[in-house]
Every structure is written in C-alpha cells, then in structure tokens.
LOBA-405632 format. One record per residue (C-alpha): residue number from 1; x, y negated, z. Coordinates in steps of 0.5 Angstrom, whole numbers, plus 500, padded with zeros to 3 digits. Layout:
N
{NUM {X Y Z}}
...
***
This chain:
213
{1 {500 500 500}}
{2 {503 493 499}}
{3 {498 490 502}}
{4 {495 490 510}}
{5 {489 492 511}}
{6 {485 492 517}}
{7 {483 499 517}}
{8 {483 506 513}}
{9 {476 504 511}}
{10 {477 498 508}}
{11 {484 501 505}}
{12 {480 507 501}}
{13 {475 502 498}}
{14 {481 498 494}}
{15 {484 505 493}}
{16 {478 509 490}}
{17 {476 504 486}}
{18 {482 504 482}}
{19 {483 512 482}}
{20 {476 512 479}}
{21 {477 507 474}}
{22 {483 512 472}}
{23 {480 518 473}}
{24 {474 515 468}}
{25 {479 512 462}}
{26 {482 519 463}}
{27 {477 524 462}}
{28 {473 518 456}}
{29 {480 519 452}}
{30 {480 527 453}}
{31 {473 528 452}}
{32 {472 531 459}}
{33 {474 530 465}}
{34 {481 534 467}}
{35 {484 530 473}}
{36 {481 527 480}}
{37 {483 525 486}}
{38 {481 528 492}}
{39 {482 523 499}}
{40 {486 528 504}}
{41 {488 524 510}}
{42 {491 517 511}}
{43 {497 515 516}}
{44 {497 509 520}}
{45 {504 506 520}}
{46 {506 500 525}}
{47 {511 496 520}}
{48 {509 489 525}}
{49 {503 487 521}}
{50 {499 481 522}}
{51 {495 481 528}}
{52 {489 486 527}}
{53 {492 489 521}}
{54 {494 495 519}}
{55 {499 499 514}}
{56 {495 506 511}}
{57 {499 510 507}}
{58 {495 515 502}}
{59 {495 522 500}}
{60 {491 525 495}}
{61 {490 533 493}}
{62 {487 535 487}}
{63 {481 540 487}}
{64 {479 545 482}}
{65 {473 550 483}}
{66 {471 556 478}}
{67 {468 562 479}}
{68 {469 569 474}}
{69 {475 571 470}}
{70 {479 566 467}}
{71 {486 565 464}}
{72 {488 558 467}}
{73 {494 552 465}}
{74 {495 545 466}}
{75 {501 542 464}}
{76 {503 534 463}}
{77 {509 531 463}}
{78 {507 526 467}}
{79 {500 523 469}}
{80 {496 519 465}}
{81 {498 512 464}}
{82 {493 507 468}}
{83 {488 502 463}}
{84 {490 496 463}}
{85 {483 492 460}}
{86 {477 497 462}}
{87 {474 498 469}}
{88 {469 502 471}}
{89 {462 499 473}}
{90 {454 503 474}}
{91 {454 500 467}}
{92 {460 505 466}}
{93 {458 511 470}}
{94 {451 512 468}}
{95 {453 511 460}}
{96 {459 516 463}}
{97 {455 521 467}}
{98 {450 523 461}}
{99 {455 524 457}}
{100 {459 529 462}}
{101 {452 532 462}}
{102 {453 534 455}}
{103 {459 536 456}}
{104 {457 540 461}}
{105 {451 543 457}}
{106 {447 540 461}}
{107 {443 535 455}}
{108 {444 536 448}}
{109 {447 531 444}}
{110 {441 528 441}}
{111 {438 527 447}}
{112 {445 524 450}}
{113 {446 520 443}}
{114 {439 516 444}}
{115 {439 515 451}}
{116 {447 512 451}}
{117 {444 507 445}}
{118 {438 505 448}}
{119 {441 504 454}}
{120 {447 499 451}}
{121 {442 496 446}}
{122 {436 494 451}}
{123 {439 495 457}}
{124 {445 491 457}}
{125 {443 487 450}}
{126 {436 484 447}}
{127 {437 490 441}}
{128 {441 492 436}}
{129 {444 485 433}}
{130 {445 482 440}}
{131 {449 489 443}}
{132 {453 488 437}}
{133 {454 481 437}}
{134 {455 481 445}}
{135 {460 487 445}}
{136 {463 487 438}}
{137 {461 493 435}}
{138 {460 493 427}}
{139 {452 494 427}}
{140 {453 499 421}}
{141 {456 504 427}}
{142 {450 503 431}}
{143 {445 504 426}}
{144 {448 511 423}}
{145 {448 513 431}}
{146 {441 512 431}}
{147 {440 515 424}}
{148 {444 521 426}}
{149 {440 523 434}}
{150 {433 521 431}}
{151 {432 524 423}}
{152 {437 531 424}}
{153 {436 537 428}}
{154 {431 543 429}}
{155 {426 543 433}}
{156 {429 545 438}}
{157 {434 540 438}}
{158 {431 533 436}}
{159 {430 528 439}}
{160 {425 525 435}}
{161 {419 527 430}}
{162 {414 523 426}}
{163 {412 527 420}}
{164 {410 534 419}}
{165 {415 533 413}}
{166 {421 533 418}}
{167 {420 540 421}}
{168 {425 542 415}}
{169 {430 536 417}}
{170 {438 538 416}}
{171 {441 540 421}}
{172 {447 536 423}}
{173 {454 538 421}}
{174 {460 540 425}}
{175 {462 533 422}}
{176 {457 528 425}}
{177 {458 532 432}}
{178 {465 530 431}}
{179 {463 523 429}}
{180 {458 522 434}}
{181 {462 525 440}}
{182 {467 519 438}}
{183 {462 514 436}}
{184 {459 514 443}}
{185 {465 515 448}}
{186 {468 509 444}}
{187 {461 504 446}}
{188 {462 507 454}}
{189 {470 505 453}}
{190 {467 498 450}}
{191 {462 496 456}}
{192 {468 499 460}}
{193 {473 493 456}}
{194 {468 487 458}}
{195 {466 490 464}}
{196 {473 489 466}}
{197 {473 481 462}}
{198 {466 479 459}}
{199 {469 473 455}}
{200 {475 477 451}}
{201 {474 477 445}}
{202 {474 484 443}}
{203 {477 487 437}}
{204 {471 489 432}}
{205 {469 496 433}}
{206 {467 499 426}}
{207 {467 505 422}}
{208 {474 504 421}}
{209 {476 506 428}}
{210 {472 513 427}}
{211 {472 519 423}}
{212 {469 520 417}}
{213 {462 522 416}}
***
C-alpha cells in the first residue's frame, strides 16, 4: 500500500476495486474469465503512520472450482497488463454478467445480443443514433447487430418472429457468431472507456475494428 488508510475495510475498498477492473478488462480481451483475486487476509503494520491511520499490506490467492475429469493448464509468462482508459461501473458489470452468461451456457447469443444492444441503445443512450454518437460507434456495427440477433436463427434459438415466412429464416454462421461475440465485447469494452473518461474523444469503433462478415 502506498498510502495510509484508517482500517482494512476502507484498504480493501481501493484494493478491490482495482482488481476487478483488472479481472474484468482481462476476461473482455479473453472472451472469458481466466484469472480472479481472492482476499485471503491483511497485516496491519505500524510504520509511524499519522495519528488514527493504519498501513495494511495484502495477500491474494486464487481459486479454481471443478467437478468431473479434467486435464487442466494454465501457463502465463507474466500477468496481464492492467487497463490504463477502462474501469468498471454497474453499467459495465450488468453488460458483462450477461455475456458471461452466454458464455457459460446460461442464455444464448440472440437473447444476450438484444439484451446488450438494448441496454446500450436505451438505457445508456436515447436510441441508435445518439449511442453511436455518444459512444462513438459506427451505426452500420450497431444495425448489423441488431440485424444478425433478430432475423436469424431456428425457432429454438430466435429471439424475434413477425411473420409466419420466418420459420425457414437462416441459420447464423460460424462467422457471425464470431463476429457478434467480438462486436458485442468491443461495446461493453467501450461503455468501460467512457465510464473511465466520458469526455474523451474516443476513436470510432467500425466495422474495421471486426472481422469479416
């Protein structure tokens, strides 16, 4: 710790917070979470602090938790680097909890797409064209995603349906699940950015910045 704080409590507040902004960046980059920290215990230590204050120094310890058989390795050079423009915010965690939940199997893609969309565009934004202004994102991005989770998919996976016509709708490729996955983690990355500043003047996000579809 580099600076005093008048009890662990107060410590583990600032230390949290930081570690889950970096816990977060990391498992956006990754497509899923592959590193937490885990408060284990602090150590007051009397280094003639000002009167009332205290100096903690932490320990973390990571957990992994698995059932069944399982062939298992995690190997990093070093850890991941800590975000310098992107913090975290409920905003951040409610995008990021339902993308985890795709992840995990718990929601498909269309559901999670429209959910993350919507939230963006009218919860965070007055619609469309003020989240892309307000955020910076090319609108093309934002209505191919909202093209893709709406008009594709079998019955069993759609998340929209306005004409008998569309039973026989196409299914969506390999290609734009791959291109929706990255689309939709580059958004939640962007609501992090102005989050962290909301009057830098953030680089368009486009159609460039994904792959092909």
């Amino acid at each position: 710790m580099k600076v005093h704080y008048t009890s662990v409590d107060d410590a583990r507040k600032a230390v949290d917070q930081l570690l889950r902004v970096w816990e977060l960046a990391d498992a956006l980059q990754r497509g899923r979470r592959e590193i937490r920290f885990v408060f284990q215990k602090a150590q007051v230590i009397d280094r003639d602090p000002p009167p009332g204050s205290q100096v903690c120094s932490f320990h973390t310890a990571g957990t992994i938790h698995a059932s069944g058989r399982f062939s298992l390795r995690v190997a990093r050079a070093e850890y991941p680097a800590f975000p310098q423009h992107f913090t975290t915010s409920p905003d951040v965690e409610t995008l990021w909890y339902r993308y985890e939940g795709y992840v995990q199997g718990r929601e498909p893609l269309p559901s999670m797409a429209y959910f993350c969309q919507s939230f963006i565009e009218k919860v965070l934004a007055r619609g469309r064209d003020d989240a892309a202004t307000e955020y910076h994102i090319q609108r093309k991005v934002l209505e191919i995603l909202g093209n893709l989770h709406s008009h594709k998919g079998d019955l069993t996976t759609r998340r929209k349906m306005e004409h008998e016509q569309e039973r026989d709708a196409p299914q969506v490729t390999q290609q734009e699940v791959t291109w929706m996955e990255a689309a939709l983690k580059m958004l939640i990355w962007r609501v992090g950015e102005h989050a962290a500043n909301p009057t830098v003047p953030w680089p368009q996000l486009s159609m460039h910045d994904l792959p092909q579809v």
